[in-house]
N, C-alpha and C positions, 0 to 999 in steps of 0.2 A: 409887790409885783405889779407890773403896767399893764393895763388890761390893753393895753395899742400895740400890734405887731412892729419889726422893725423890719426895714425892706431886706430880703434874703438876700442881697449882694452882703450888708452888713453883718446877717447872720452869720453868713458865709467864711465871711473875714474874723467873727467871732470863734469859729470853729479850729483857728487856727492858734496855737496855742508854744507853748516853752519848750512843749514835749514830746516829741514824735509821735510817740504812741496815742496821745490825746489826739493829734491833728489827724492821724490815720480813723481812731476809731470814730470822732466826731464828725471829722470830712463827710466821711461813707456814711454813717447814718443819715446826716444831712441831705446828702446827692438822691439816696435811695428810698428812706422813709418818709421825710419832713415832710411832705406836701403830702401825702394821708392820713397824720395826724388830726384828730380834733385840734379844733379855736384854743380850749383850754390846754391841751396838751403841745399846742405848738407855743403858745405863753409862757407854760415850765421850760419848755428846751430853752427859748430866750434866756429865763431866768436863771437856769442852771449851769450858763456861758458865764455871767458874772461871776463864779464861783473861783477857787483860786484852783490854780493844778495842783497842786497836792490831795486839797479835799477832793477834786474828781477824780482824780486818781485814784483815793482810795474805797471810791464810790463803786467804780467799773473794776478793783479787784477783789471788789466784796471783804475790804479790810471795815471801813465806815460803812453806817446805813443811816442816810439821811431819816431824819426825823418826819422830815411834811410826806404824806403818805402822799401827794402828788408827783414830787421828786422820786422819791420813791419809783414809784410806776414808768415813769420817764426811763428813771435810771436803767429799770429792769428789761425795758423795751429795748435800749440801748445794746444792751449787756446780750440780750437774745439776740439782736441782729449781725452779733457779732460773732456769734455762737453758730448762726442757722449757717 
């Protein structure tokens, strides 16, 4: 994982995905939370863009559970804002 952010236009672009439901629920997260995250926790979200849609997919419907307990927490933030 890169400890250097990448400029939010790219995030952004990043957020945008194969799958509807990926672009809708990463979009909004992105638009709404990203920018109150911690330094560390805006690093997973980057990192967790590389990831393929499938695995996220089965991340945000609590089919998989990421292993790195940082992912994890991401994931969960996620999942809750989608929830709230």
């Amino acid at each position: 994982m890169s400890d250097e952010l990448l400029p939010k236009n790219k995030l952004r672009w990043g957020c945008r995905r194969g799958m509807l439901e990926l672009d809708i629920l990463l979009a909004d997260f992105f638009e709404k939370l990203y920018d109150d995250l911690p330094m560390k926790e805006k690093l997973v979200f980057q990192a967790l863009l590389i990831e393929a849609d499938q695995t996220l997919l089965g991340y945000f419907m609590g089919h998989e559970v990421p292993e790195d307990k940082e992912i994890l927490n991401v994931v969960e933030k996620i999942r809750g804002a989608v929830a709230a």
